[in-house]
C-alpha positions as CSV (number, residue, x, y, z in Angstrom):
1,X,-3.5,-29.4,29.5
2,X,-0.6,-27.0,30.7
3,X,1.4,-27.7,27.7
4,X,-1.0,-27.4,25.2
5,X,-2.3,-23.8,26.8
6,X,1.2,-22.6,26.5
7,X,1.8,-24.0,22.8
8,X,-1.4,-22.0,21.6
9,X,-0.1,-18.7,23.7
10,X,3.1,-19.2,22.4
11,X,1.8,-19.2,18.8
12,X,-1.2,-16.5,19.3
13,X,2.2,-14.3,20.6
14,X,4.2,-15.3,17.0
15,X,1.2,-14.8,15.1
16,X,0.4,-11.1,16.8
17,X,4.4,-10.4,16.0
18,X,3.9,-11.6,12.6
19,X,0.7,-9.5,12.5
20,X,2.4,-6.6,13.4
21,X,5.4,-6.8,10.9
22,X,3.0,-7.0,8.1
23,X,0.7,-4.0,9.1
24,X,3.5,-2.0,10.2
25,X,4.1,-0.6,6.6
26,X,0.6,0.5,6.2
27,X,0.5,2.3,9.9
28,X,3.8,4.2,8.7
29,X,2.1,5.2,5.8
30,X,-0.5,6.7,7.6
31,X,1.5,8.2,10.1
32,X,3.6,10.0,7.5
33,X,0.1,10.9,5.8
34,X,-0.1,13.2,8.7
35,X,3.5,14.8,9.1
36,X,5.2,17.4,8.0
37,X,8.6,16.4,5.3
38,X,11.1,17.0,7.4
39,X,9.1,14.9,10.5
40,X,8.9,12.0,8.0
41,X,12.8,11.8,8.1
42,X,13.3,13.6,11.4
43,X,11.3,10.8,13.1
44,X,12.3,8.0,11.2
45,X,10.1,4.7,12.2
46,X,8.4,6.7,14.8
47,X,4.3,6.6,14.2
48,X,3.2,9.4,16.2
49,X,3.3,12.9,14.2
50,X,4.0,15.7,17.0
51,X,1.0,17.8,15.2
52,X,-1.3,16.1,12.8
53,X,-1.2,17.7,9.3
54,X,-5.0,16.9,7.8
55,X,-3.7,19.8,5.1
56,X,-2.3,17.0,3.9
57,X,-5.5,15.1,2.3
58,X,-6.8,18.6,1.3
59,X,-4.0,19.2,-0.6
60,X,-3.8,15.9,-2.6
61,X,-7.4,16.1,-2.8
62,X,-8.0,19.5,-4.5
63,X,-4.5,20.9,-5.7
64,X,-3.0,17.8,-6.9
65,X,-6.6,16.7,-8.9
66,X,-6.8,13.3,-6.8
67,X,-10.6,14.4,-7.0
68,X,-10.8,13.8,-10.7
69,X,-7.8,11.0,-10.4
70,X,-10.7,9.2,-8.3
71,X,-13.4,9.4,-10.7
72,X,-11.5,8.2,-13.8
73,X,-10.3,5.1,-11.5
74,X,-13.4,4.3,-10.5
75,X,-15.1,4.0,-13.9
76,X,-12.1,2.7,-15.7
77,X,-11.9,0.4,-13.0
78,X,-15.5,-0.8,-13.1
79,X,-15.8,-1.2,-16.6
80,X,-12.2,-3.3,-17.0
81,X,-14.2,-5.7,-14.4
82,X,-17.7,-5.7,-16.4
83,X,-15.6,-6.1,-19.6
84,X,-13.0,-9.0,-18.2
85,X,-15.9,-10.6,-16.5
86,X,-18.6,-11.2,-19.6
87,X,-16.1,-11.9,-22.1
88,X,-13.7,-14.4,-19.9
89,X,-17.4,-16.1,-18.9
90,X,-18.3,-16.1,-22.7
91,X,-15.0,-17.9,-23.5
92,X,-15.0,-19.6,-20.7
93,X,-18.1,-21.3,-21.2
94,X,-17.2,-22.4,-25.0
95,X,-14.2,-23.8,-23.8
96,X,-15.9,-25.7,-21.2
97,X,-19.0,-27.0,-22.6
98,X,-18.0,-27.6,-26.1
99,X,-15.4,-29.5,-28.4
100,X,-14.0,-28.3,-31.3
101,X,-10.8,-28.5,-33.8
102,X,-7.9,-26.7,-32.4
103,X,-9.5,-26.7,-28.4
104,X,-6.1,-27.8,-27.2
105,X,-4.1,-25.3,-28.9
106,X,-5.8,-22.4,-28.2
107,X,-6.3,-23.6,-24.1
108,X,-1.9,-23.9,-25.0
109,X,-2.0,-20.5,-26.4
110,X,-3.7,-18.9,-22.9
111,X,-1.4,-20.4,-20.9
112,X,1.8,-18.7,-22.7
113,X,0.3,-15.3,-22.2
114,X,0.6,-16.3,-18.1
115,X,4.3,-16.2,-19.2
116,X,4.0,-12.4,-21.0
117,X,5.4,-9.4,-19.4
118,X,2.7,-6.3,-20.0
119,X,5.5,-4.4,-20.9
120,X,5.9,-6.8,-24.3
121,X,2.3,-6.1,-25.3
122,X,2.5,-1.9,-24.8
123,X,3.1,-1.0,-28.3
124,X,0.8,-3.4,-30.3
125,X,-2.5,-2.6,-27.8
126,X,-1.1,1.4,-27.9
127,X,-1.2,1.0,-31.5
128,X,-4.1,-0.6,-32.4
129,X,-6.2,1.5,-29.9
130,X,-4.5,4.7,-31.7
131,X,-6.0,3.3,-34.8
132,X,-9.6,3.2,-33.3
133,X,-9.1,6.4,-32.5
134,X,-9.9,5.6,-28.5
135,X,-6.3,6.1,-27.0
136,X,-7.0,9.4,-25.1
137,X,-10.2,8.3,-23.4
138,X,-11.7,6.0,-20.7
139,X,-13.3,4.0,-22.8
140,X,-9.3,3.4,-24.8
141,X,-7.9,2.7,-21.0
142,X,-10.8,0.1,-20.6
143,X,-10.4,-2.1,-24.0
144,X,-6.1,-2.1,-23.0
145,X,-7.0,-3.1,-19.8
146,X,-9.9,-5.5,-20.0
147,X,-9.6,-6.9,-24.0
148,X,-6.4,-9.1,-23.1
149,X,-6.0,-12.3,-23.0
150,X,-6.9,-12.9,-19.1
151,X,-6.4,-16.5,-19.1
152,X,-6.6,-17.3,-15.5
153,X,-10.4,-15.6,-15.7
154,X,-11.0,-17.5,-18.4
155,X,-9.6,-21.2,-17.6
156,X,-11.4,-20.6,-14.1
157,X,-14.7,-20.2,-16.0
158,X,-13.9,-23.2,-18.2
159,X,-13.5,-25.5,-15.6
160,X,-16.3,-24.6,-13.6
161,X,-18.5,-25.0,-16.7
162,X,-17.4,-28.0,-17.5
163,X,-18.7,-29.4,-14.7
164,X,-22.1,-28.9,-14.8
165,X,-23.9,-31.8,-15.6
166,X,-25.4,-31.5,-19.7
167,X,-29.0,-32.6,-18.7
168,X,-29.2,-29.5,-17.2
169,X,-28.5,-27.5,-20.8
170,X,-30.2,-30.2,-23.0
171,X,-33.6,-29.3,-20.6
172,X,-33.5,-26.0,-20.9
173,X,-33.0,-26.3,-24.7
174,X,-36.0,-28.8,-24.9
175,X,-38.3,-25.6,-22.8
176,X,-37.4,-23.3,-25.9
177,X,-34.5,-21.8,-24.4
178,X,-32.0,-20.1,-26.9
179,X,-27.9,-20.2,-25.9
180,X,-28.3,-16.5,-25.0
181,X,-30.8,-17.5,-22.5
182,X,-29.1,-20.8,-20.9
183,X,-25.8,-18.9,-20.6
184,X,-27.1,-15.8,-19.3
185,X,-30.2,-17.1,-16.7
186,X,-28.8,-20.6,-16.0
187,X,-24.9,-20.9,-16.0
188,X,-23.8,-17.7,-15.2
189,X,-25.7,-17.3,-12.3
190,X,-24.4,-20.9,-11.3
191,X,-20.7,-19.5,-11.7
192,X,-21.4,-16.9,-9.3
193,X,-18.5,-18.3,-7.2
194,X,-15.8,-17.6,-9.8
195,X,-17.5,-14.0,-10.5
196,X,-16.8,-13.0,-7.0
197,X,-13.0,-14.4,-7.3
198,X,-12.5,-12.8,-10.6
199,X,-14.5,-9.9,-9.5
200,X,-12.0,-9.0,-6.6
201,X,-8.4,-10.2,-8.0
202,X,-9.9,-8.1,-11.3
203,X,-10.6,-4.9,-9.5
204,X,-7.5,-4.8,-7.6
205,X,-5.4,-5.2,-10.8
206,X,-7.4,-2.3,-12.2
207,X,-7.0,0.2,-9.7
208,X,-3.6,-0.8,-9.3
209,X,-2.8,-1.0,-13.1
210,X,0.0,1.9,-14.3
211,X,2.2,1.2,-16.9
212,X,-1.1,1.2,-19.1
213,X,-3.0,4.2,-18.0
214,X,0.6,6.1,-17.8
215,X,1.0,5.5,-21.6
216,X,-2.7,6.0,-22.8
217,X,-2.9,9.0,-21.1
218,X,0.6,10.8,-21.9
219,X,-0.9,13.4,-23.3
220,X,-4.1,14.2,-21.6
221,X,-3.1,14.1,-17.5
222,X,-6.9,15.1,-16.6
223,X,-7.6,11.4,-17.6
224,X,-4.5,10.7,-15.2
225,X,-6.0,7.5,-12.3
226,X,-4.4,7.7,-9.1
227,X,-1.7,5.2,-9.4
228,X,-0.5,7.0,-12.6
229,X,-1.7,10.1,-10.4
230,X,1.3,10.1,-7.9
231,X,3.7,11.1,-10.3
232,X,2.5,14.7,-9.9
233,X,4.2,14.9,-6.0
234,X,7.5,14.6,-7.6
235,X,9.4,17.5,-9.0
236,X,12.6,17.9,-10.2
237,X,14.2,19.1,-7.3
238,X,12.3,17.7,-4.8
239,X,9.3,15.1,-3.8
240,X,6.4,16.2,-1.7
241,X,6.8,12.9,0.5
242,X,4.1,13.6,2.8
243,X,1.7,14.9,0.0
244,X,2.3,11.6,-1.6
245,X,1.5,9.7,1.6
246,X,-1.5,11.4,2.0
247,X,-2.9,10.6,-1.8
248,X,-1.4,6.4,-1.0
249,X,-4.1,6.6,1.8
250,X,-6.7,7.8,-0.2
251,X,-5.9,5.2,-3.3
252,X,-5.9,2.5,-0.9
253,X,-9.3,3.5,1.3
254,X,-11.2,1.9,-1.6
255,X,-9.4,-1.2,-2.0
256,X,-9.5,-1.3,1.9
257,X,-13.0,-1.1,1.9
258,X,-13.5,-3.5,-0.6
259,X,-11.6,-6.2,0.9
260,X,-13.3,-5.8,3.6
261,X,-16.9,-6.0,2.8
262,X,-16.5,-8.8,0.3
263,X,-13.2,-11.2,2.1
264,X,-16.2,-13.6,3.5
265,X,-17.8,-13.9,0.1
266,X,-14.2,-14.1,-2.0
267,X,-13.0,-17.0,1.1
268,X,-16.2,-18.6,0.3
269,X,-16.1,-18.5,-3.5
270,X,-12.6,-20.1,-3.4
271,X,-13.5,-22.8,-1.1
272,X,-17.0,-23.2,-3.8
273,X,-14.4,-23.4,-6.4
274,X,-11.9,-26.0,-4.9
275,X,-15.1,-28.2,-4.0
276,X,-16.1,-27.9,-7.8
């Protein structure tokens, strides 16, 4: 009994060390978030600022334009996740319920583009968004970000669908229901598991996404999000490292807050899936 009490405080110890490693990053972050720039490198790994500098926020917030930088990552980032989510379900549940010529090529064709670097694809989406005229909007940042080929999305749909038994389709089709209607008020709602998953590891390449938003919006910095956003902190003869700190906080409050309100339903969703 004696042994096995000192194994489990031996590992509780390594696990609160390992715990501590990890976070340790983000604590700096929001220690120098609060400094001055020469306390940042005065104080080195130190976490306690000698005066906490809350001009800081204010200054990323209103002088910078992380106010505006919020608002276009919000709805850029909520309509890549509408957009990935309807149209990966859409093809998702073709490829799952149905058979057809070329099937296995085109599942072979969505795993290469696991393989594809988004710096490869750049100029052919910058291009043919140019040509719809969309490439200096949110609605042009949307279609780059959400009209690929998100094959992981879309495989995860497939193979949820495709195991759902057919009775379930043939009696809805037998009550008068159209494929609009099955897909929409039966099987989606029964894929809610892999809508959380894609939901989350979706949103969190959105709001994270930058070598897109940094090209499509070149030449218009109001439509700027705030990854793309912390460019503005550097100048050319020096970087307003505590400014910049201050703005990381406020990107990552969001995704924080995401995480955790939805980590039990995303934990549950992957568990739903494995099960599946």
């Amino acid at each position: 009994m004696t042994a096995t009490r000192s194994s489990r405080w031996l590992i509780g110890t390594g696990l609160a060390l390992l715990c501590a490693v990890w976070i340790y990053p983000f604590l700096w972050l929001v220690s120098g978030s609060l400094k001055t720039n020469p306390e940042i490198f005065g104080k080195g790994l130190d976490l306690l600022p000698e005066a906490p500098v809350w001009e800081n926020y204010s200054r990323a917030w209103s002088e910078v334009g992380f106010s505006s930088y919020m608002l276009n990552t919000v709805l850029i980032t909520f309509g890549t996740v509408a957009l990935v989510i309807l149209r990966s379900a859409l093809a998702g549940y073709v490829l799952g319920r149905y058979d057809f010529v070329g099937k296995k090529v085109l599942i072979g064709i969505f795993l290469v583009t696991f393989f594809l670097p988004e710096g490869y694809t750049i100029i052919p989406v910058t291009q043919l968004t140019d040509m719809f005229g969309l490439l200096n909007s949110h609605l042009g940042v949307i279609l780059g970000l959400g009209a690929g080929g998100h094959a992981a999305a879309t495989l995860l749909y497939a193979g949820f669908f495709r195991t759902i038994p057919k009775d379930l389709e043939e009696s809805a089709r037998m009550d008068g229901a159209g494929p609009l209607t099955i897909f929409f008020r039966i099987m989606l709602p029964l894929a809610k598991p892999i809508t959380v998953s894609v939901f989350i590891l979706q949103f969190l390449a959105a709001w994270n996404a930058y070598l897109l938003p940094l090209v499509f919006t070149l030449s218009h910095p109001d439509l700027r999000t705030l990854a793309v956003g912390m460019s503005a902190f550097v100048g050319e003869n020096d970087t307003d490292w505590a400014g910049m700190a201050a703005a990381a906080v406020l990107s990552l409050a969001p995704v924080v807050a995401v995480f955790v309100v939805l980590q039990r339903q995303f934990v549950e969703s992957l568990a739903g899936a494995v099960k599946q």
